[in-house]
N, C-alpha and C positions, 0 to 999 in steps of 0.2 A: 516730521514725517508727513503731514498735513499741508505741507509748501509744495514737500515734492511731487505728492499723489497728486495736486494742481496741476503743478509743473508740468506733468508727464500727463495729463489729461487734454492740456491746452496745445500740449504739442503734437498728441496721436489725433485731434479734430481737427488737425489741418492734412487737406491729402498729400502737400509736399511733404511734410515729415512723416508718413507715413510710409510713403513710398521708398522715403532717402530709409528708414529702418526694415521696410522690407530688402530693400538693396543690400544694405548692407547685410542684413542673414544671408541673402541671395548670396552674396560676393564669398562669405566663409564656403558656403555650401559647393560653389561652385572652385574654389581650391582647391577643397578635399575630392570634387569630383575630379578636375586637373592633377589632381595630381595619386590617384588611382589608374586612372590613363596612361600616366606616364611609366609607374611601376608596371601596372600590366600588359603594355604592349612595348616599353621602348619607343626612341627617336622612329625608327622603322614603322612600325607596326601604325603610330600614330598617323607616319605620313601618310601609310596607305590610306586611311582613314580622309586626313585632309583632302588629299586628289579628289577628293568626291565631296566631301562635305563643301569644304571652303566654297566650289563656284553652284554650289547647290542653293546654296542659304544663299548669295548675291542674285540669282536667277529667280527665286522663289519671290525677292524684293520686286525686282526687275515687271514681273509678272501683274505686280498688283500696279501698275503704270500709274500711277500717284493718287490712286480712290482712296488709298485710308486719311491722307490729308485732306480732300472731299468730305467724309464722309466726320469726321471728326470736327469739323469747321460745322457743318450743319447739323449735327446733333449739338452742338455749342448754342447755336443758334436757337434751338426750340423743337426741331423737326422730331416726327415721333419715330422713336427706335425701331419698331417692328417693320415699320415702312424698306428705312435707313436698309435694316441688317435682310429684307428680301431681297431689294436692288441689289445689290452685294454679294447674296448668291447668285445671280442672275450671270452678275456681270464676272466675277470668277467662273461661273464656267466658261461663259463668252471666252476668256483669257487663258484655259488651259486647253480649249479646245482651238484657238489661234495660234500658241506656243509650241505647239504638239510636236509637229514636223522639225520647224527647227529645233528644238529640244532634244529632237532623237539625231540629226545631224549633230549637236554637242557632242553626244555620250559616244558615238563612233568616234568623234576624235582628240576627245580628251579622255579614252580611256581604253585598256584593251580588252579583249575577248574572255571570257573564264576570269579575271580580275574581281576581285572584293572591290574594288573601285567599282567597278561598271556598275555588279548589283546595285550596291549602295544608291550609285546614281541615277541609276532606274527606280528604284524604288522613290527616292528623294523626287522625283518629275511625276512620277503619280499623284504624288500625295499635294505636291503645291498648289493646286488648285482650292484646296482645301484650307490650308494655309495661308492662300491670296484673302481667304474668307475670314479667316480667323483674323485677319489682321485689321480686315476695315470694322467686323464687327467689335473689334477692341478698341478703334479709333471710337464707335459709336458711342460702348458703353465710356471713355474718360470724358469723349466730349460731353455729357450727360451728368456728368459726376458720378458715379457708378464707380467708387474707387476699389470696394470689394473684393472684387474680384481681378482688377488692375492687380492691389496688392499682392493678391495669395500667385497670381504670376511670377511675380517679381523671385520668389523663392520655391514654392510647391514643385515646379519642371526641374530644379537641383537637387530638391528633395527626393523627388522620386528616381533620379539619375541616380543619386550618390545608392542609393539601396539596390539601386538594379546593380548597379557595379561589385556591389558587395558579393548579391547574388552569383554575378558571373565568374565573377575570382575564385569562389568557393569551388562552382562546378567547372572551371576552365575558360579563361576569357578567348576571345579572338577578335582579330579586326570588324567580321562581318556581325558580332551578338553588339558588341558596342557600338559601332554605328547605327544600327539599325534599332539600337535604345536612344541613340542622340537625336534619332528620327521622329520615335513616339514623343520622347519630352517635348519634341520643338511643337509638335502639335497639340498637345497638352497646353502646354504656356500661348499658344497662338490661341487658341479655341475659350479658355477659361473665363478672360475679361468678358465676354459677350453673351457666355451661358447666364455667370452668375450676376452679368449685369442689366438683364432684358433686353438684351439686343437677339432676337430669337425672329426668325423670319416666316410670326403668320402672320404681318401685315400683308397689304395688297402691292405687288410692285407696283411703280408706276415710268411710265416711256419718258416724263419730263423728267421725273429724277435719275434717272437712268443715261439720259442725255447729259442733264446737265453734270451729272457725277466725269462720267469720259470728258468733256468739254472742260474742267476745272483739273482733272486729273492729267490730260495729255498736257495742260499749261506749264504745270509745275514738273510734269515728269524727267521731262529731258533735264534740268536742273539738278531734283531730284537722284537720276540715274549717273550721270557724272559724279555726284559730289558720294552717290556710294561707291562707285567706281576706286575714286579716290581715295575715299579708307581703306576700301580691302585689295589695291592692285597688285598692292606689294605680293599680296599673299596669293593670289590668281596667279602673277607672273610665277611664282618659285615655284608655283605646282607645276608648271612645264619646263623652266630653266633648271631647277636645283634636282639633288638626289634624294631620295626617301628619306633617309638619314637626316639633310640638312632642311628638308619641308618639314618634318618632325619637331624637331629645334625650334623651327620658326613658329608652327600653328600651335605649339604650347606657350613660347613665348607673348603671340598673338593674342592667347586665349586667358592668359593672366592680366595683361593689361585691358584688356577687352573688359573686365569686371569691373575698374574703375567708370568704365562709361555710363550704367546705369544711376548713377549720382545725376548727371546732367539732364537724362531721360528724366530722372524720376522731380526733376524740378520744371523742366520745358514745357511739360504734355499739361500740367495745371497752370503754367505760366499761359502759356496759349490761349484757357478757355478764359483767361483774365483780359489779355489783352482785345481778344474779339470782341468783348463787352465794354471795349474802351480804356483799359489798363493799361499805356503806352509806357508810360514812365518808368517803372519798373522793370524794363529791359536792360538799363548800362546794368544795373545794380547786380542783376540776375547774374549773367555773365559772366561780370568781375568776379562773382561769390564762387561760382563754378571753376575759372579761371584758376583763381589763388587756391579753392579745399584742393582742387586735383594737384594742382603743383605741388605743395603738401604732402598728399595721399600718395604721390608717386615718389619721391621722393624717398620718404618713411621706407616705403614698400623695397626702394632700387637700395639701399642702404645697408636694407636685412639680407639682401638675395646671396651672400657668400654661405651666408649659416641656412636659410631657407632651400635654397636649391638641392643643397645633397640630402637635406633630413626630411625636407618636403617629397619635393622628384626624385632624388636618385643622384648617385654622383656622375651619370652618364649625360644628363642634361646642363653640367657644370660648363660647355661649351657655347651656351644660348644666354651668358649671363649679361653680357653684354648689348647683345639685342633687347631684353629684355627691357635693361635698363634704359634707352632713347624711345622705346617703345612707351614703356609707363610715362616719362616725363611729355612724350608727346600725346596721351589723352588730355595736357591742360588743352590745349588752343583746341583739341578738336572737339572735347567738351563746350569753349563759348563758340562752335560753330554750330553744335546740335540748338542751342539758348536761339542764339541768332536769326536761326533756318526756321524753326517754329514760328518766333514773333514773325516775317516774312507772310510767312503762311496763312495766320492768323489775320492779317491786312490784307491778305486777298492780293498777294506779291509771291506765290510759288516761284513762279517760272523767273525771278529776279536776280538768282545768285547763281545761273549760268555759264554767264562769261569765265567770272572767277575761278569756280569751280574746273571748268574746262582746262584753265591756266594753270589748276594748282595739280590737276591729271597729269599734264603733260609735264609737268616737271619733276613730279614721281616717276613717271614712265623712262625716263630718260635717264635717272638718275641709278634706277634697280638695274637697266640695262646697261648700262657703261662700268656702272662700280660694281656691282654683287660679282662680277667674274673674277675683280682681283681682288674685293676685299671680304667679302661673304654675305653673311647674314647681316652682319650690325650696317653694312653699309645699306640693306635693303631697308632695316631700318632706319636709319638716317631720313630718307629717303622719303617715309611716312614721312616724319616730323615736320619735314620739309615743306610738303605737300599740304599738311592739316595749316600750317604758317602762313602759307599763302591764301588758303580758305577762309581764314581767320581774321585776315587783313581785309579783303575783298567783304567778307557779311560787315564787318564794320562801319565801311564804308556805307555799304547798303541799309543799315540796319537806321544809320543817319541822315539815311536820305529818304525813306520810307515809314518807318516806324518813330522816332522822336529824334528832333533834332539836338540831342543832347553835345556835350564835348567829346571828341576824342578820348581824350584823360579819361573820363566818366567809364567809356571799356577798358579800360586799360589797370586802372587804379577802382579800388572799391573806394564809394564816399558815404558817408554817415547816413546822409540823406536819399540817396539810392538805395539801398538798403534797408532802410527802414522803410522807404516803400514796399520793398520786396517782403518784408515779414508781414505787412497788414494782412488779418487774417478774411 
């Protein structure tokens, strides 16, 4: 017993395993929230839901023009938090009060009049500014070590999801009570790492940091902004192409694989603050490890989804199984793209994986739009896979041209001695 209370002490004092077991509570948490959703609204009701969500949470990213990598690299660095987390409100208002106009041309036309969409999306464009904030001051508090409250993120905004949903079922769910609950958790979970990590803005701003934050931010952003493009086109394009029905299907199928992704977050964002202080080697290892658990994890998960889906979801979502499944298998590659994208980052190389990115856009794009007409869902997904493949080849590339000049192999295949870089604590 004395091994294991060790065991389990040596492993919760590293903040990667901490994170990877806040994750995974997260990932339970967030099934039972998927799939409350799914009972309470239907393919339908969900999709209403997505129309507004999906390019809400992409725009909300979009907004923060690449300061939480700023801002996260220089709390790395030494810089004081308080400082860090003023600039940061500064500069998020700067960015919702730039966003404004076009944001409201969005919602004219990606939504209609009287719609539970529009609300939502109105409401979703107030709040981002906020959100822009919560996000760099979360960058502040990881890059600081401040895992704390990173952690209790990583699950706390499911927790409190799955109880509001409880809530709402009890007294009558609807499109607009659940969104507008998926609203509060995102701010909840954006806001948390930064309270409870001292990243609190009564420092003094200052006009160099504030410079150099945009200056460092606009580098990587375009980068940045394609390569999220890229993960979530599929799901943008079917909010305008597909029917309620079949955008339903999709943003729950979206929304389950999307839980494996936290594994990779929850090792990059500590990988990062290693390599800024000179940890280079550790990169194939990293990757690979992330690589192969998701191959695994998806896998396991695509396997169960005959028995899962009707006793989880519903047997009306028995039509998304498929999707589903290229869905999960393609967070491996796009899991060693988040690995990747970081170490990048961390070398002061944002704005690096660009081109790729750009390449790996346009061949989702092209892909959702020629196939989903005749072959549906699973070919939009295809589509991701496709697109994260190309991403994945491209950061490799880069990853070896910037960050360590290890082997090819080295990303591809896990080796002994990568990896056991990767575990020094």
């Amino acid at each position: 017993m004395s091994v294991l209370v060790e065991v389990a002490r040596r492993l919760t004092a590293r903040a990667d395993a901490r994170l990877v077991v806040a994750n995974l509570v997260g990932v339970g948490l967030g099934l039972v929230s998927a799939a409350l959703q799914a009972r309470a609204l239907g393919p339908t009701g969900r999709g209403e839901i997505a129309v507004a969500i999906a390019p809400a949470t992409v725009i909300a990213i979009l907004m923060g023009f690449g300061l939480p990598d700023y801002f996260g690299r220089r709390s790395a660095q030494g810089a004081d938090r308080r400082v860090l987390a003023s600039v940061s409100g500064v500069l998020a208002l700067v960015s919702g009060l730039v966003c404004a106009l076009p944001y409201l041309f969005f919602v004219g036309f990606q939504t209609d009049p009287g719609t539970v969409s529009r609300v939502l999306l109105i409401v979703y464009a107030a709040v981002s500014p906020v959100v822009v904030y919560g996000s760099c001051t979360s960058a502040v508090a990881a890059g600081h070590g401040a895992w704390r409250g990173v952690v209790l993120a990583r699950f706390l905004p499911q927790l409190v999801m799955v109880a509001g949903l409880v809530v709402l079922i009890a007294v009558g769910p609807s499109p607009l009570s659940v969104g507008l609950l998926l609203i509060a958790t995102t701010l909840l979970g954006s806001l948390l790492p930064g309270v409870l990590g001292g990243a609190l803005p009564t420092g003094r701003a200052t006009i160099a940091e504030a410079v150099a934050a945009v200056r460092f931010g606009l580098r990587g952003w375009p980068a940045g902004s394609v390569a999220l493009l890229n993960q979530r086109i599929d799901l943008l394009l079917l909010s305008v192409l597909a029917t309620s029905y079949d955008l339903g299907l999709y943003a729950v199928a979206t929304t389950l694989a999307a839980t494996l992704n936290g594994v990779s977050v929850s090792i990059a964002i500590p990988l990062r603050n290693r390599i800024v202080r000179g940890e280079r080697d550790i990169v194939p290892g990293a990757s690979t490890a992330v690589l192969g658990l998701l191959l695994v994890a998806g896998g396991v998960v695509a396997a169960a989804l005959p028995l899962l889906i009707p006793l989880v979801l519903g047997a009306d979502f028995l039509p998304a199984q498929g999707a589903m499944t290229v869905l999960l298998l393609a967070q491996a590659p796009l899991g060693a793209v988040i690995v990747l994208t970081q170490s990048l980052i961390a070398v002061g190389r944002p704005g690096a994986p660009l081109v790729g990115e750009a390449l790996a856009l346009v061949v989702t794009v092209v892909l959702v739009l020629v196939a989903y007409p005749v072959y549906g869902i699973v070919a939009a997904a295809l589509a991701n896979l496709a697109g994260n493949l190309v991403s994945w080849s491209v950061l490799v590339h880069l990853a070896r041209r910037h960050v360590t000049r290890a082997p090819v192999l080295s990303f591809v295949v896990p080796s002994r001695r990568s990896i056991a870089a990767l575990r020094e604590s």
